[in-house]
C-alpha positions in Angstrom: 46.5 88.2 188.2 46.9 85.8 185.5 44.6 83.8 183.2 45.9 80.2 181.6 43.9 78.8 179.1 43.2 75.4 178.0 41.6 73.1 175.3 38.2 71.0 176.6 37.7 68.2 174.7 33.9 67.2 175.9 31.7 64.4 174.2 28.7 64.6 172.2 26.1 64.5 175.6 29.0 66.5 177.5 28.4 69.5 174.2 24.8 69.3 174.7 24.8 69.6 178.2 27.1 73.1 178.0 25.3 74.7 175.2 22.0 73.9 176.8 23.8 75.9 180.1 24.7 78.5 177.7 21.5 79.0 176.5 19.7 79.6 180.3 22.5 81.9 181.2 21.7 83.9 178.3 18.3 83.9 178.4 18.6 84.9 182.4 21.0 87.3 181.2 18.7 88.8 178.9 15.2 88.6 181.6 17.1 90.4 184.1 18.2 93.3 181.5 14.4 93.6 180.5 13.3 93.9 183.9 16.2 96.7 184.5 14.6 98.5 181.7 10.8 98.3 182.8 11.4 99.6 186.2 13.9 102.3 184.7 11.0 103.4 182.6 8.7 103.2 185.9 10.7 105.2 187.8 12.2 108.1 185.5 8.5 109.5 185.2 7.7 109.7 189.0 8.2 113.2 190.4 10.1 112.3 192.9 13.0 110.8 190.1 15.5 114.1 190.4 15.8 113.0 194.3 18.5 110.8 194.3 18.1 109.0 197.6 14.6 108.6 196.5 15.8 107.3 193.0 18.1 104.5 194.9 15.4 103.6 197.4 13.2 103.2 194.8 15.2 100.4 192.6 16.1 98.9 196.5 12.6 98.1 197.0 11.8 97.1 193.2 14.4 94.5 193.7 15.6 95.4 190.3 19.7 96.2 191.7 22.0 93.5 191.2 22.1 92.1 194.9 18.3 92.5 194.3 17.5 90.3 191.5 20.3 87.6 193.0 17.8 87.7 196.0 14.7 86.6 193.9 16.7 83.3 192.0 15.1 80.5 194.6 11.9 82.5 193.4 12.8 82.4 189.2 14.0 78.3 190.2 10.3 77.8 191.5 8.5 78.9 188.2 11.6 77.6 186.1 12.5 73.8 187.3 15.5 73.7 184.5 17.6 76.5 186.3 17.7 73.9 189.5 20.6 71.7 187.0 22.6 74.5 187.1 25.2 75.4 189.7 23.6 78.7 192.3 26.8 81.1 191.7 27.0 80.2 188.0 23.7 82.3 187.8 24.7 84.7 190.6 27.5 85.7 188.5 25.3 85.7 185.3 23.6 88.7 187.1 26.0 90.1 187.8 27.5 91.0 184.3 24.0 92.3 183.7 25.2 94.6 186.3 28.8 95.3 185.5 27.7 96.2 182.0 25.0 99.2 183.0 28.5 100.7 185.1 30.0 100.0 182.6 27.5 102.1 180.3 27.0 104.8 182.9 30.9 105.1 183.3 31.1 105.7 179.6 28.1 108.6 179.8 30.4 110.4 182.4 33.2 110.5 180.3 31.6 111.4 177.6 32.6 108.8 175.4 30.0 106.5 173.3 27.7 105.5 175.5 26.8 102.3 173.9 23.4 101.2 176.0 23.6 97.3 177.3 21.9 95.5 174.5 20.0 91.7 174.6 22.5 89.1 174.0 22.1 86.7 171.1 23.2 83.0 170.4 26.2 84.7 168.3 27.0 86.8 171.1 27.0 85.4 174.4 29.8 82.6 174.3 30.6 82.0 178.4 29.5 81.3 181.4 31.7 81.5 185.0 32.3 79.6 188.1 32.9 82.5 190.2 34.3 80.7 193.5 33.7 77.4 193.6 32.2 74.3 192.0 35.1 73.2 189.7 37.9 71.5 190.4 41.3 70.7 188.1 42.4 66.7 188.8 45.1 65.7 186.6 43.0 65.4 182.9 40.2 65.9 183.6 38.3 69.1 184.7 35.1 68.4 187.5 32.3 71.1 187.0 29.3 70.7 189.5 25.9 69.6 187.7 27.9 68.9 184.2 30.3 66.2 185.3 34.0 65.4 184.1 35.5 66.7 181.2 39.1 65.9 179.7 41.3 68.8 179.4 44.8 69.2 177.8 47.1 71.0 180.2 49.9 71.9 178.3 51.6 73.9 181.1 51.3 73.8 184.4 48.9 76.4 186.5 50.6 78.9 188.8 49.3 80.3 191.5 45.7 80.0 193.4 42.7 80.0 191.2 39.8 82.0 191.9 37.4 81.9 188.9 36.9 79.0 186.3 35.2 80.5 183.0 34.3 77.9 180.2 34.0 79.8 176.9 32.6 78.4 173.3 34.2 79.5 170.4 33.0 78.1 167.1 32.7 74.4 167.9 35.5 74.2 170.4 35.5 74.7 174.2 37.9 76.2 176.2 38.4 76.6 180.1 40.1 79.9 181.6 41.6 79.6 184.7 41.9 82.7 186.8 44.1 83.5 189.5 46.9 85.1 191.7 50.5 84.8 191.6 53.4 85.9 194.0 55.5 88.2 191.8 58.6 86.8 193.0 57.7 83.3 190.8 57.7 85.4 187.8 61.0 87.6 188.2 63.9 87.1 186.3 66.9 88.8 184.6 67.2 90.0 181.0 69.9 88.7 179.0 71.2 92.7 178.7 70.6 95.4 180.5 70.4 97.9 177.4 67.6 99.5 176.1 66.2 99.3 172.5 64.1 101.5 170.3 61.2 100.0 168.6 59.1 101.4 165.0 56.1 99.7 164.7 55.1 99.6 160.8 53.5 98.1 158.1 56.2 97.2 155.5 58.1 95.6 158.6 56.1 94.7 161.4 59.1 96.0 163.8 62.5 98.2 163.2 65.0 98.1 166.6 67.1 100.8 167.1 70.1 97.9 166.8 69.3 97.8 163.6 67.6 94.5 163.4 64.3 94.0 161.9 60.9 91.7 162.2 59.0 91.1 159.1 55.2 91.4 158.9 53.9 88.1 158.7 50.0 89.9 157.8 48.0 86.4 158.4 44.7 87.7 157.5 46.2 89.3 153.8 47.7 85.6 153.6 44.0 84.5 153.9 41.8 87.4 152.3 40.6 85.7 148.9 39.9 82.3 150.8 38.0 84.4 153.8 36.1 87.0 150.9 35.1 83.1 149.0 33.4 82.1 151.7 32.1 85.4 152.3 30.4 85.7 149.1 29.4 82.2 149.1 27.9 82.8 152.5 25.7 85.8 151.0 24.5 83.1 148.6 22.8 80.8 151.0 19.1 80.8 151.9 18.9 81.7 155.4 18.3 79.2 157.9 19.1 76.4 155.7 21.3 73.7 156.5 24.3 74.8 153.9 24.7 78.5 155.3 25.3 76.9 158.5 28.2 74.6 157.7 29.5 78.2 155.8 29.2 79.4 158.4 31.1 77.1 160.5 33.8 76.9 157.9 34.1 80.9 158.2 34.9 81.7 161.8 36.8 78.2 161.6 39.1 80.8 159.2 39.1 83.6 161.0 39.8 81.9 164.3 42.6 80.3 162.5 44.3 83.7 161.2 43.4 84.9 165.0 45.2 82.2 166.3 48.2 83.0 163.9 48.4 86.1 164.9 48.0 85.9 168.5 50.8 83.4 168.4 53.6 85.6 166.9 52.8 88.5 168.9 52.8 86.5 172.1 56.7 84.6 170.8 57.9 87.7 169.5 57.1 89.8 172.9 58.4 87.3 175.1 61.7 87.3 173.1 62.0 91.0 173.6 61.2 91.5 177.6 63.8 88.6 178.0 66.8 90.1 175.9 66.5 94.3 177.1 65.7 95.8 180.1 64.0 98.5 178.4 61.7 98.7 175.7 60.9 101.8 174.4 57.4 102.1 171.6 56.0 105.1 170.3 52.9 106.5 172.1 50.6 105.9 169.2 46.8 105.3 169.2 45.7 102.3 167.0 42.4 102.9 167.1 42.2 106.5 166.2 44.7 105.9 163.1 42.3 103.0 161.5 39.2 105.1 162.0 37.5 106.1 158.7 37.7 109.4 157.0 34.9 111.8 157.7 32.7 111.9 155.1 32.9 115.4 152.7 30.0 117.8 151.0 29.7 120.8 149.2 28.1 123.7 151.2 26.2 124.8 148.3 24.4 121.4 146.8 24.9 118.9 150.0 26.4 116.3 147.3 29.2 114.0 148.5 32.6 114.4 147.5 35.1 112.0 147.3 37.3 111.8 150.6 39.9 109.0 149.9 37.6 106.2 152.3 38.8 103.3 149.7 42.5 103.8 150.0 42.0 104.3 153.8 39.9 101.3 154.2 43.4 99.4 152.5 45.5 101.3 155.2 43.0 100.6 158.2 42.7 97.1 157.9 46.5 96.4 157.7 46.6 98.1 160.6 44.0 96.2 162.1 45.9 92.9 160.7 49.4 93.9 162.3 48.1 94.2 166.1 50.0 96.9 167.0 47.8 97.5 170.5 47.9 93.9 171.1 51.8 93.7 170.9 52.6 96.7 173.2 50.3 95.2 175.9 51.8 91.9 175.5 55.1 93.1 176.1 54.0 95.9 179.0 52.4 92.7 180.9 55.3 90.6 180.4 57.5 93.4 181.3 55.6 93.7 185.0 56.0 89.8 185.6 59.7 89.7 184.8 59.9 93.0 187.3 63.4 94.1 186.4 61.9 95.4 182.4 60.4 98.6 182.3 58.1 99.6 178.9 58.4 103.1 178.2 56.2 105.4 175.7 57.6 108.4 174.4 56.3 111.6 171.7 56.1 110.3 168.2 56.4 113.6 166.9 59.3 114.1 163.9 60.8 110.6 164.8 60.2 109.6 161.1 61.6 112.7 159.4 64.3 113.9 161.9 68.1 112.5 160.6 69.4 109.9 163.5 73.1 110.9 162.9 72.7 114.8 162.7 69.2 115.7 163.8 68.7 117.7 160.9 64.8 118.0 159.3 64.6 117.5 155.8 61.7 117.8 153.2 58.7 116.0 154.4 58.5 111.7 153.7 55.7 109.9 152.4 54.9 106.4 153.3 56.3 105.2 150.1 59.6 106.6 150.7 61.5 103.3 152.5 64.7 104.2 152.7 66.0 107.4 154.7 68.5 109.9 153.0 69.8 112.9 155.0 71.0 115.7 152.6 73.1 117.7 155.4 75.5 114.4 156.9 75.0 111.8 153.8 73.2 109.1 156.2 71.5 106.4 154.2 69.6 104.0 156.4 66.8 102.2 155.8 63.4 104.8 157.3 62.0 102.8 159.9 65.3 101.6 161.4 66.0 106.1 161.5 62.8 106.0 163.1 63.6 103.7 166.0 67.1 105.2 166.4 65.1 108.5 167.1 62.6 106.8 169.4 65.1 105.6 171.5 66.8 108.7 171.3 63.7 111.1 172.8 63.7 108.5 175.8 67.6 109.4 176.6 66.4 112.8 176.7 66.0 114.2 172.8 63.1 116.7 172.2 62.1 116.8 168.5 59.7 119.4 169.3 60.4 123.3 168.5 60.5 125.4 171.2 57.7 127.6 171.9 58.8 131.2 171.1 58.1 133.7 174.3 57.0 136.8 173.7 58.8 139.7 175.5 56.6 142.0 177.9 57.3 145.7 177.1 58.9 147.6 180.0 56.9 150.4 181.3 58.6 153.6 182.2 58.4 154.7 186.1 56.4 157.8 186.9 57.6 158.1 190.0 61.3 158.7 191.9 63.1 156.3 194.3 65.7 156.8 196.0 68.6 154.7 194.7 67.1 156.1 191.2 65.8 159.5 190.9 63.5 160.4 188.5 64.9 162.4 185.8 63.4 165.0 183.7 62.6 164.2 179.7 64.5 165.7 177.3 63.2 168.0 175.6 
């Protein structure tokens, strides 16, 4: 599957028209979620609710499952004559995100992660609507959607493949169509330029350290544009609400976040592709992103409750430059690059020690802080700079190193026999 994704430049009455689709999708979107909730609340306090073919007959003859509220549109089109402008399956599939969002919700309950119930959508955060099967069309410049007309498009490159959905998306004041669809694998094969593998060190002070010793700087976009972004931000908190003025701010503000988004995405996206093309393997560390920007827990004393400090401003520094860097972002990039070109594998190995662990002798020395850039080994004399050591090591544990001590076994004390065999007889204690 592959999604291309493309600039629509609509007029004034062509602007209208999609917002004012937006707008019923959303509110569809967020009738259908209401009426999931009343008959949830209907049914959990019947006495027949813990018997679960009772539960799923139940919602089956409320008509509030997803094939169930799809059934009662010509019904909602009767009371609502606007929702007859706008293309049948476009609300089908309106419905069902309603749908994939409570699996979504009960899938997270299972796992026991955040549950995170499905919440009403507002203008700020429903931005899309999809054509799930049909009803659009792609004719040179110009895109046809049924009951909105034809809009011009720029198709910078070509679309591969056989397109299945057609999703028109808002962001800020722009419009963009995302295109869908399948792709024979054997279009998107080819060749490295090498067949080696490299180790990669994803960091901070340089965005990425290969084990050939070359090295990426960190562009950080959004650092680039923090004291215009925190200007409007403040400026933004000065503005009446509603008023004309804190709109156009507000305008002007995800106009500079898209902007450092757009950066961003842009370098990952050249950078990635430059990678899967040179080396057959790639090798990162197995890290989690999300876990190592996560805020400190907060800290109390047992005796008085009172809050102690817990180092959440220097880690609020550290968490958003990890944010700004993309590190999750680039390693998917290159793992679904890597599965197109076929012949590149991605491989994710144990970060443990890579860092502190000499490259050239494997001996540990004393303990590294991050402020410590360049790495010094006391037993061999290696000097190298830390992060290049790093992705030495990392590429090092794929060929087989293990940085990890060995767990140390515990011998089982022998019993003495109490009884005589025959190769062996039993022989009487000393005395």
């Amino acid at each position: 599957m592959r999604t291309y994704k493309y600039r629509l430049y609509p007029t004034r009455k062509q602007q209208e028209t999609l917002q004012w689709t937006l707008d019923r999708t959303r509110e569809l979107y967020n009738a259908a979620l209401q009426e999931r909730r009343d008959t949830w609340a209907i049914i959990k306090h019947h006495p027949n609710f813990y018997d679960e073919e009772w539960r799923k007959q139940a919602i089956k003859d409320h008509g509030r499952s997803c094939y169930g509220q799809i059934n009662q549109l010509p019904e909602v089109k009767e009371v609502r004559d606007e929702y007859n402008d706008i293309y049948s399956q476009v609300l089908q599939e309106t419905l069902k995100r309603v749908d994939k969002a409570y699996k979504a919700f009960f899938r997270r309950v299972q796992n026991g992660e955040k549950a995170g119930y499905p919440r009403y959508q507002g203008r700020d955060r429903y931005h899309s609507f999809c054509y799930p099967q049909s009803g659009f069309s792609l004719e040179g410049n110009r895109l046809v959607l049924s009951k909105i007309g034809h809009l011009k498009i720029k198709v910078h490159r070509p679309v591969q493949g056989t397109i299945k959905t057609c999703t028109i998306k808002r962001e800020g004041d722009c419009w963009y169509v995302c295109f869908s669809g399948e792709i024979e694998a054997s279009q998107e094969k080819h060749t490295p330029y090498t067949d080696e593998a490299v180790g990669i060190d994803l960091g901070l002070c340089h965005f990425v350290a290969l084990s050939t010793g070359d090295i990426i700087e960190n562009p950080r976009f959004f650092r680039q544009a923090e004291k215009k972004i925190t200007g409007m931000q403040q400026e933004l908190a000065r503005k009446k609400r509603g008023s004309k003025r804190r709109k156009k701010t507000v305008k002007r503000l995800s106009k500079a976040y898209r902007k450092v988004r757009n950066q961003r995405q842009d370098f990952l996206h050249q950078w990635s592709r430059c990678l899967v093309n040179t080396y057959e393997t790639i090798v990162f560390e197995d890290l989690a992103p999300s876990k190592m920007s996560k805020a400190p827990k907060p800290k109390q004393e047992k005796e008085t409750g009172a809050s102690l400090p817990n180092g959440a401003s220097k880690k609020a520094g550290l968490n958003t430059s990890i944010l700004d860097a993309g590190w999750s972002t680039f390693m998917n990039l290159c793992e679904y690059k890597a599965a197109c070109a076929g012949v590149v594998q991605v491989k994710k190995v144990d970060p443990y020690k890579t860092s502190q662990v000499c490259s050239g002798c494997l001996h540990e020395g004393p303990h590294k802080d991050l402020s410590e850039r360049v790495h010094t080994c006391e037993n061999c004399g290696l000097v190298l700079d830390r992060d290049i050591n790093a992705a030495m090591n990392i590429l090092a544990v794929w060929n087989g190193l293990n940085l990890r001590p060995t767990p140390k076994t515990t011998k089982k004390k022998t019993q003495a026999r109490t009884e005589p065999s025959e190769d062996a007889p039993l022989r009487s204690p000393r005395l």
